[in-house]
N, C-alpha and C positions, 0 to 999 in steps of 0.2 A: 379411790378407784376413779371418782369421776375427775380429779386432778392428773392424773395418770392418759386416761382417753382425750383428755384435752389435750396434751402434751404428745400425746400420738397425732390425735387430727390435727396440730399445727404444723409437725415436722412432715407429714405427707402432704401438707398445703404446700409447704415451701419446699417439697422437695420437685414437686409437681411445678412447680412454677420456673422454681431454675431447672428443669432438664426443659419446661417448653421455651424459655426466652432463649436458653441454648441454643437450642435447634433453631428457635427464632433467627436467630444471630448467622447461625453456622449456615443456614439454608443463602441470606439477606444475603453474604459475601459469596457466593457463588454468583460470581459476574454473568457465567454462560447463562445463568436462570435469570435473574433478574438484572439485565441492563438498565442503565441510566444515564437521562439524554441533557440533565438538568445543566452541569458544570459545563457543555459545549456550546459557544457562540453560535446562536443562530440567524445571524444575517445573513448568510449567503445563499437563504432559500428562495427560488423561483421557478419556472414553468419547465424549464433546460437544467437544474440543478439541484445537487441531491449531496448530502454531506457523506464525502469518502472517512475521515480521518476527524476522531477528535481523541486529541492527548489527556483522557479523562480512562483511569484505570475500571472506571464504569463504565464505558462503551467504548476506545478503542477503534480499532477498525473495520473498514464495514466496505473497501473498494474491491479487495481481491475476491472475498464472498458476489461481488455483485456482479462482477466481472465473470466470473467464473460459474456461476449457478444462474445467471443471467434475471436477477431479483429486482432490475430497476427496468422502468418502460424501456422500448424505445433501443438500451443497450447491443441487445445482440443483433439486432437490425444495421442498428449504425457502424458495429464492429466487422459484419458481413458484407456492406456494402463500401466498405473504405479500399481505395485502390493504392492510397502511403496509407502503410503502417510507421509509426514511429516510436522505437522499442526502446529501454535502457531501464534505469533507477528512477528517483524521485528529483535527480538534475536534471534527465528529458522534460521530466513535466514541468518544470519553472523553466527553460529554454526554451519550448515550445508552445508551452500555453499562450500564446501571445495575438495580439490583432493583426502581424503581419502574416503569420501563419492563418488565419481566418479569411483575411483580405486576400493572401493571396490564392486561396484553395478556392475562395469563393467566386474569383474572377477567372478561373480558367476549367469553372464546371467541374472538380474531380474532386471525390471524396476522400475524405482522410483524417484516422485515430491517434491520436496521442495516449500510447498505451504501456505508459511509463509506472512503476511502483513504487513506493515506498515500503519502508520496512527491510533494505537489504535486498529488493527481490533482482533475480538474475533469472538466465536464462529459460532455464524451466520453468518458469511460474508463465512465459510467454507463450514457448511450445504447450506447455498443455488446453492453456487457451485457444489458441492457435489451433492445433489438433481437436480440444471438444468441439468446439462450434465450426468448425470446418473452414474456417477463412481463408480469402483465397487473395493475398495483396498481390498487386503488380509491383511496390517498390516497397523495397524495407528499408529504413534511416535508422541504424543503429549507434548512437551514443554510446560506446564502450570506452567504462570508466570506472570498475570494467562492466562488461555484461555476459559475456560468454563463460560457462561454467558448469558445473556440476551439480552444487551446491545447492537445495532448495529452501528457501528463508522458512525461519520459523512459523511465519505468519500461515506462510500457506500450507505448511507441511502440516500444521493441525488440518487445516481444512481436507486433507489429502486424506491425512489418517480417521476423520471423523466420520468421511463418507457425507451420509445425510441424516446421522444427529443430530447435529447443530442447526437445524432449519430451524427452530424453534426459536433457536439464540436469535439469528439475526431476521427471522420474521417480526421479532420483538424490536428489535434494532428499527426496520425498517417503520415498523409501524409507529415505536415511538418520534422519527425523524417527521413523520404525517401530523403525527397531533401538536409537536413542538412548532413547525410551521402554522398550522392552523390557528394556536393561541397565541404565538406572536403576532399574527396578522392581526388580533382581533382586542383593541386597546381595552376592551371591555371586561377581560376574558378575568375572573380569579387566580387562573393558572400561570397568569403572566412573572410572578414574585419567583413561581420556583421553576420554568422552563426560559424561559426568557433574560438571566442576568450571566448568566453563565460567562465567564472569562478564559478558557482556555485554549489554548489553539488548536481550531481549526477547519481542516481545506474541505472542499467543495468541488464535486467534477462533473463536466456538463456531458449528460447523456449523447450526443448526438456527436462530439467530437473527442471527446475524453480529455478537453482542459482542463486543470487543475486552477480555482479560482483562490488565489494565497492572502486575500486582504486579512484574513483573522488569523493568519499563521506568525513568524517570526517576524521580532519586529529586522530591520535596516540597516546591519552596521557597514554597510558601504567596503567592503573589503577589495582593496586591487586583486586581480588574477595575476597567476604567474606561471612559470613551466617547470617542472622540472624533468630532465632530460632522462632520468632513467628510472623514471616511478613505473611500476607493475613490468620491466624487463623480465623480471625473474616468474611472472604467471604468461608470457609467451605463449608456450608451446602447449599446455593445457588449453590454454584461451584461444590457440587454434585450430586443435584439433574439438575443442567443445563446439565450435563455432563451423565449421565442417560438417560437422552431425547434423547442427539445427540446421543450416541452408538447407541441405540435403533432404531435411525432413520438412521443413515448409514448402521447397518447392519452388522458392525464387535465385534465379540464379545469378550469378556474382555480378555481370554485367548491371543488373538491376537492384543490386545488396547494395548501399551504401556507409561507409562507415564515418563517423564523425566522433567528437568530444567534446562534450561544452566546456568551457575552460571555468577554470576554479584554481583555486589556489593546490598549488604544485599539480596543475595539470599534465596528465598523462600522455603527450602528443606525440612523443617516439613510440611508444607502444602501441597508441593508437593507427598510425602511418605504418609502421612497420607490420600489425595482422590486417591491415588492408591489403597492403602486397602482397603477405601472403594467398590470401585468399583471394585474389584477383579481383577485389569488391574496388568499386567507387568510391576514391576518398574527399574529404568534402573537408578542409580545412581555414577556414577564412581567418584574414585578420585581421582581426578587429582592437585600436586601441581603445585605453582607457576604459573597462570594464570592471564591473565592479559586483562581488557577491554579496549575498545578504550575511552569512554566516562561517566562510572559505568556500564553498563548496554550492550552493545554489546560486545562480544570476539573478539579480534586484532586477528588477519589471521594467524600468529602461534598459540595462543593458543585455535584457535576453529579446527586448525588439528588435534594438539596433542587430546585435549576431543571429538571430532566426531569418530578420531579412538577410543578413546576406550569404546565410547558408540555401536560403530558398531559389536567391538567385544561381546559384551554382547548380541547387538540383535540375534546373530548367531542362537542360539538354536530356538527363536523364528520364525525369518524368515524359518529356517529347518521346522518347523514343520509348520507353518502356510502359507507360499507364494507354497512351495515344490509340496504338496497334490493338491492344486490347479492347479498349474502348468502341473501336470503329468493330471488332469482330462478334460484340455484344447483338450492337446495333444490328 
C-alpha cells in the first residue's frame, strides 16, 4: 500500500510540474505579454531618440504604436506643429532622414516630420494619423513607391483591431527601451551581459523630426539605382483615385501636394510623373547620378544627402508659397 501511495504522490508530483513548466513555456512565448529588449542594439539611445524597430521576434515594432497612441515625449507635439509632412514607406525615411533636410528646415525656421513606415505601411496608416491627432501640414512630399492605396499593413491593422489592449504590450516595450538605456549607460551596471550585447538590426527615430537613425540597420552593399519604365503602370488608376480621397481628406491641396520617388533599383518614375499629372500635385524629380542603395531599394547615407538636397532645392518655391502665407497668418 505504502508502495502504491508513493507511486501516486510521484506521478502527481510530475504531473504537476509538466502542466506548470507548460504553461510556464506557453505563457513565456506569448510575445504581446512578455516582450524582450535583450537581442536589440542599443546604441542609438539619446535625449531626441527612442528605438522604432528591432528585427527581434521578441520586441519588434514599437513606431507605429508610438506614433499613433502618441507613447513617446514630445511626439505629437512635434507631429502637430510640422508645416512639410513627408509621407511614403521606409524608402522616405532613409531619403530623408538626412542633415540636408535638418540644415535646410533649420535655416529657413519651418517645421517639419519625416513620417515614413516601415513594415509595408501605405496610405492609411498616414490618414489615420493624420485624422487622430488632427494635423494640419501646409505641404505634403509624398514618395509614391507606391503609397497611395487601400490596403492597411499588418502592423497597424493589429493595432487597429486591438483598440487599447495592447497598451500593456508596448508600455512594456517602452519601458523596457528606459531600462535598457539606463544600464547601457551605466558600465557598472550587472545587467549589462544580457541588455547590452544584443546584435540585431535596429532603427532609432528622433522625436522632434521623425528621422530614422539606420547605423545598426543593414549592413552597405552599394547597389546602383535604376529605372524601370513601366513598374506599378498597371496600380494607376487605384493609386489615384486612392490618392484623391486622402488629399481631399487631409486638406492640402494639389498646388501644395508634392509628389516624388526616391530612386531604387527599378525605380518607379513613369508612374510616379504620371499620378502627379493626374492629380495636379507638384512633381519633384531631380537627377541625380551615381546613387547607390543599401539593399535595391533604400539610399546608402550619402547618396540620400546628395538627392534630399536637391529635392529640397526644388521644393523651395513651393514651400515659399505654400508654408510662407500660412506662417505670416499664424503670426
Amino acid at each position: 500500500m505504502n508502495r502504491i501511495d508513493s507511486h501516486q504522490r510521484y506521478a502527481i508530483v510530475f504531473v504537476s510540474l509538466f502542466v506548470l513548466i507548460g504553461s510556464m513555456v506557453f505563457v513565456f512565448k506569448r510575445t504581446d505579454l512578455f516582450p524582450w529588449i535583450g537581442a536589440c542594439h542599443a546604441g542609438g539611445y539619446d535625449e531626441e531618440h527612442y528605438m522604432a524597430y528591432c528585427h527581434s521576434t521578441r520586441y519588434g515594432d514599437y513606431e507605429h504604436y508610438a506614433l499613433f497612441k502618441g507613447s513617446e515625449p514630445k511626439v505629437i507635439d512635434a507631429l502637430q506643429a510640422a508645416e512639410v509632412l513627408f509621407l511614403g514607406n521606409s524608402n522616405t525615411q532613409y531619403a530623408f532622414s538626412t542633415q540636408a533636410a535638418s540644415t535646410y528646415f533649420a535655416n529657413t525656421g519651418i517645421s517639419h516630420y519625416v513620417m515614413g513606415f516601415g513594415n509595408g505601411a501605405m496610405s492609411p496608416v498616414a490618414q489615420t494619423i493624420i485624422e487622430t491627432h488632427q494635423l494640419n501640414p501646409s505641404v505634403l512630399v509624398v514618395n509614391a513607391d507606391p503609397f497611395f492605396s487601400t490596403e492597411i499593413n499588418g502592423t497597424f491593422q493589429v493595432l487597429l483591431d486591438a483598440g487599447d489592449s495592447n497598451r500593456v504590450q508596448y508600455d512594456r516595450k517602452r519601458r523596457l527601451q528606459q531600462w535598457q538605456q539606463s544600464v547601457c549607460a551605466d558600465e557598472h551596471s550587472s545587467w549589462q551581459s544580457w541588455l547590452c550585447q544584443g546584435s540585431a538590426e535596429t532603427l532609432y527615430r528622433n522625436r522632434s523630426n521623425g528621422h530614422w537613425k539606420t547605423d545598426f540597420y543593414r549592413e552597405d552593399l552599394k547597389i546602383p539605382v535604376s529605372v524601370a519604365d513601366t513598374a506599378l503602370l498597371d496600380e494607376l488608376n487605384d493609386a489615384t483615385q486612392s490618392a484623391r480621397q486622402f488629399i481631399e481628406a487631409v486638406g492640402v491641396p494639389a498646388e501644395c501636394t508634392v509628389i516624388t520617388v526616391s530612386p531604387r533599383t527599378r525605380t518607379p518614375k513613369a508612374f510616379a510623373q504620371q499620378l502627379a499629372s493626374d492629380l495636379g500635385a507638384v512633381s519633384v524629380f531631380p537627377d541625380v547620378e551615381g546613387l547607390l542603395t543599401i539593399d535595391h531599394s533604400h539610399l546608402n547615407y550619402l547618396s540620400a544627402e546628395r538627392w534630399s538636397t536637391a529635392v529640397l532645392a526644388e521644393l523651395d518655391p513651393v514651400i515659399e508659397s505654400c508654408v510662407k502665407p500660412v506662417v505670416a497668418q499664424k503670426l
